[in-house]
N, C-alpha and C positions, 0 to 999 in steps of 0.2 A: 664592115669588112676590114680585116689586118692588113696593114703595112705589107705584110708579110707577102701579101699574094699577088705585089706589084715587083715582080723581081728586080728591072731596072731601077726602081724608087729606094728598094730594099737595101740591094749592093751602094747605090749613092750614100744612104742615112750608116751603113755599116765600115763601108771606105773612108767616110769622113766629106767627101765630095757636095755629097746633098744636107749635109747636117748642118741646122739652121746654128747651132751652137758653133761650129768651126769656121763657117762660112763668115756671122758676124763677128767673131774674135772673142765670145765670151757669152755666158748663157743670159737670159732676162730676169730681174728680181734682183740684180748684182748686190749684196751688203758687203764682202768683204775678198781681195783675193790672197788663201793661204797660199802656202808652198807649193801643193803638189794639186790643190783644189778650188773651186768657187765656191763660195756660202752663199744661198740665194732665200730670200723670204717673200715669197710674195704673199701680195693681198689676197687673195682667193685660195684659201687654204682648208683641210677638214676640217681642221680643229686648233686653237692656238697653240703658239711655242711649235707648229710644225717647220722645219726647216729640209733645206733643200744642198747637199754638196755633190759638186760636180766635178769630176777629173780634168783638169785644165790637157790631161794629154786624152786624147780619142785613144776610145779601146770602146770594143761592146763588152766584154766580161771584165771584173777582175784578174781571171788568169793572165788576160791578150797584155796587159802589164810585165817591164820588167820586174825586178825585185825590187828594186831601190824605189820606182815608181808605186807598187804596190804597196811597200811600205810606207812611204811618206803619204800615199793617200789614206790609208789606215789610219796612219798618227794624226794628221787631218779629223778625222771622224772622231777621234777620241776624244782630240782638242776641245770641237763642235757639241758633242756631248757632254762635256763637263759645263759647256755654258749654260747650253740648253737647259741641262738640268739647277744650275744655279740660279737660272733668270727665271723657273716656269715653278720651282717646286717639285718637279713630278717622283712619283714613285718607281716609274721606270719608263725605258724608251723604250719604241720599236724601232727597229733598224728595216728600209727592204729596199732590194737593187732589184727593178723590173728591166727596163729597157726595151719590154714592149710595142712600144709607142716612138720613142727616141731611143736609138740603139747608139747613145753617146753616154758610157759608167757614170751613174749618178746613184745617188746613196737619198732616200726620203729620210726624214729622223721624225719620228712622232711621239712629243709627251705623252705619258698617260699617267690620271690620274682617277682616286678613288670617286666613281660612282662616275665616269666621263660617260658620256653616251655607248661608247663603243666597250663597256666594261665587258671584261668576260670572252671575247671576242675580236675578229683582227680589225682595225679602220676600214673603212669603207667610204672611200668618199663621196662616191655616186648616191650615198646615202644623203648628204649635205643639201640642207635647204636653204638656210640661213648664213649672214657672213659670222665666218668666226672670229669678229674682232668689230669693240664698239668703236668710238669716233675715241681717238689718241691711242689706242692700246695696240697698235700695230706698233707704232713710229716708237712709242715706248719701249714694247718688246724688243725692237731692231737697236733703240739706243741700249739697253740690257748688256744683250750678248756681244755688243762690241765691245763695249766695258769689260764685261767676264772674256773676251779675246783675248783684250789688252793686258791686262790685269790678273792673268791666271793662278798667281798667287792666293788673289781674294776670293777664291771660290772653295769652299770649305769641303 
């Protein structure tokens, strides 16, 4: 059953009131905080190089943004992406804003690469059996993209 059909729980997650991200001062997975957003990584992911940016301002859409706000959360994702892609290889990202579940703008990023499980096809996580990441190659990846953060020059 959705969030959605607990109306007092719904208005809470939407108002910012009930939103476990607002409430604790910043979402969980925390690797880095941009300008206008959080970079989150966590362990339990579809598929590697998946990363996680979250609007440091509550808004459930895009739109519920100023401009200035919108924008620099954009420029955020772009940043994010240019890592992603420098630290994972991929031949392209997916981009998707649900908010289904947590009606606090968050942006998923997902590598994709040639012959990935999900080829052809959008991610699926609920698909996921196995963890996507062996013993070091998370802590790796997260040292990666902070590097390609820091260093946005180095990313070709």
């Amino acid at each position: 059953m959705s969030k959605w059909n607990d109306a007092r729980q719904w208005k809470g997650l939407c108002d910012g009131t009930l939103c476990p991200i607002c409430t604790r001062g910043h979402p969980l997975d925390l690797l880095e905080t941009l300008p206008h957003s959080w970079l989150t990584i966590p362990a339990q992911a579809a598929m590697p190089g998946y990363v996680c940016l979250v609007s440091r301002t509550h808004a459930v859409e895009l739109h519920d943004l100023d401009e200035k706000q919108a924008t620099g959360f954009i420029l955020d994702a772009r940043r994010v992406a240019r890592a992603v892609t420098a630290a994972t290889g991929a031949v392209k990202l997916n981009y998707e804003i649900h908010g289904n579940t947590l009606p606090h703008l968050h942006m998923h990023i997902f590598p994709r690469h040639p012959a990935d499980r999900f080829e052809g096809r959008p991610i699926d996580p609920r698909d996921i059996r196995e963890p996507a990441y062996r013993p070091g190659e998370l802590e790796a990846f997260r040292t990666a993209i902070r590097e390609h953060l820091q260093n946005p020059s180095a990313i070709g």
